[in-house]
Every structure is written in structure tokens, then in C-alpha cells.
N, C-alpha and C positions, 0 to 999 in steps of 0.2 A: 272586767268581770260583770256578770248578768246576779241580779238580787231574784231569790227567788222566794216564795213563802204559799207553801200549803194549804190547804182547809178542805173542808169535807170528812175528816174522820169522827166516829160516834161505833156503837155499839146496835149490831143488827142479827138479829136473829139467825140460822143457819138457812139455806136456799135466798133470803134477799137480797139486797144490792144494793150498792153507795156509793155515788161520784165523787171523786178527790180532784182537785182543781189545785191548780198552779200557776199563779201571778210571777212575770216574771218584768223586771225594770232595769234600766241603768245602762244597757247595751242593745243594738240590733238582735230584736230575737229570731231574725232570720239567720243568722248567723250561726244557729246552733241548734244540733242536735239534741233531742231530750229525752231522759232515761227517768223511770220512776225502776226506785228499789224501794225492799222493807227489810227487817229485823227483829225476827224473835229473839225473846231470851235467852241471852245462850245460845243463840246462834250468832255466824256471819250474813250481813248484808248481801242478799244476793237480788239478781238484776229477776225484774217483772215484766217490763216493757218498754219498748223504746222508739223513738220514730225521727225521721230525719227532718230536717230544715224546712222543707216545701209537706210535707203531709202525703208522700203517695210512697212513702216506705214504712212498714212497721216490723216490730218484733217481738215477739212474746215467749218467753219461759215455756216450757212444757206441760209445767202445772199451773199456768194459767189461760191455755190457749183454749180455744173457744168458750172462755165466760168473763175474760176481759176486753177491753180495747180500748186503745190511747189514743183518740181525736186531739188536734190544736188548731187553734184560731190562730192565726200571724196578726190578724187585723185589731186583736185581744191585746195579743203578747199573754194568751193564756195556754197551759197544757192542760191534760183529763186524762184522770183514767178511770173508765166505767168499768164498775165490777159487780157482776149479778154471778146468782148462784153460788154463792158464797158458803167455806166452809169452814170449819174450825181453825184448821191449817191453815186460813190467810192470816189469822191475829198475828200482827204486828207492826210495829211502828213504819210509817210509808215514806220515802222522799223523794222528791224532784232530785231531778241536777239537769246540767247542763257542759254541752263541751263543744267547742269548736271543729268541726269535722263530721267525718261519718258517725252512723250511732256505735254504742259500743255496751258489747253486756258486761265488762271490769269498773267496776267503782271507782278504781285507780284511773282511767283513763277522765273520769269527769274534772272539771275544773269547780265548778261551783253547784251549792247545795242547799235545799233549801232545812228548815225546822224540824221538820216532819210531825209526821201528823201519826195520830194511832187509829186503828182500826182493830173493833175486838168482834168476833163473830162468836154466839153463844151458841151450844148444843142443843 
């Protein structure tokens, strides 16, 4: 299994933007593909974005497609997700994971997960 651990969430205004980073240790991170999801209260975890192993696949949620995007370094062993134009709707808690294989937008299919991190965007 791959360790993972977040950072980058704080509190940003409505239209700004905040990178979330994803440290990952313990296994080959080429080996896996990476999905960031979040979770409001009272919601279900649902998938944000995801990218494959080598960096020339990605994938993005609906509602977040052109004001995110999920770059990784191999050379890091780090994941991103850039998110600008931010708005109320994104507050909630963010997390990595990881899974051996292709990307995948079910939570269930990840094996490992990191903290997660909170993001609260104000009106």
C-alpha cells in the first residue's frame, strides 16, 4: 500500500483558488492511479478528479470541469489539484487516494487514502 497525506486546504474567498497537494510514500507511485474526492456534510464522497499513472489521462466531475485540474510529478511522488474559480459548492473535506490500475470515479475501487484536508469557500 502507498501512504498518502494531503495539505493545501484553508478558507478562500468565492472566484479564488487553492492547490491541494498529495505526498505519496511506501510503494512505486507509478504504479497507481490517483483520484482526489471530497465530502460535504451530509453528503456522500463523490469523485473530483483523477489521472492515470504516466500523467497524459485525466478526468474531471462535471462540476468541476474547466476550473480544476489534477497535474502529478512521478519524479515527486506528488499529486495536485488546482482549483480556481471557486465556489460555495466546492466546501468540503478533499482526499487523495490511490489504486492499482486504471483511474476510477467509485471510492470503492481505491485501495488507499489519505487525511484529507478541508476546503471552505465563503460567499
Amino acid at each position: 500500500q502507498v501512504q498518502l497525506v494531503e495539505s493545501g486546504g484553508g478558507l478562500v474567498q468565492t472566484g479564488g483558488s487553492l492547490r491541494l497537494s498529495c505526498a505519496a510514500s511506501g510503494r512505486t507511485f507509478t504504479s497507481y492511479s490517483m483520484g482526489w474526492f471530497r465530502q460535504a456534510p451530509g453528503k456522500e464522497r463523490e469523485f473530483v478528479a483523477g489521472i492515470n499513472w504516466s500523467g497524459d489521462s485525466t478526468y474531471y466531475a462535471d462540476s468541476v470541469k474547466g476550473r480544476f485540474t489534477v497535474p502529478r510529478d512521478n519524479a515527486k511522488n506528488m499529486v495536485y489539484l488546482q482549483m480556481n474559480s471557486l465556489k460555495p459548492e466546492d466546501t468540503a473535506v478533499y482526499y487523495c487516494a490511490a489504486r492499482s490500475g486504471t483511474t476510477s470515479v467509485y471510492a470503492s475501487d481505491y485501495d488507499s487514502w489519505g487525511q484529507g484536508t478541508q476546503v471552505t469557500v465563503s460567499s
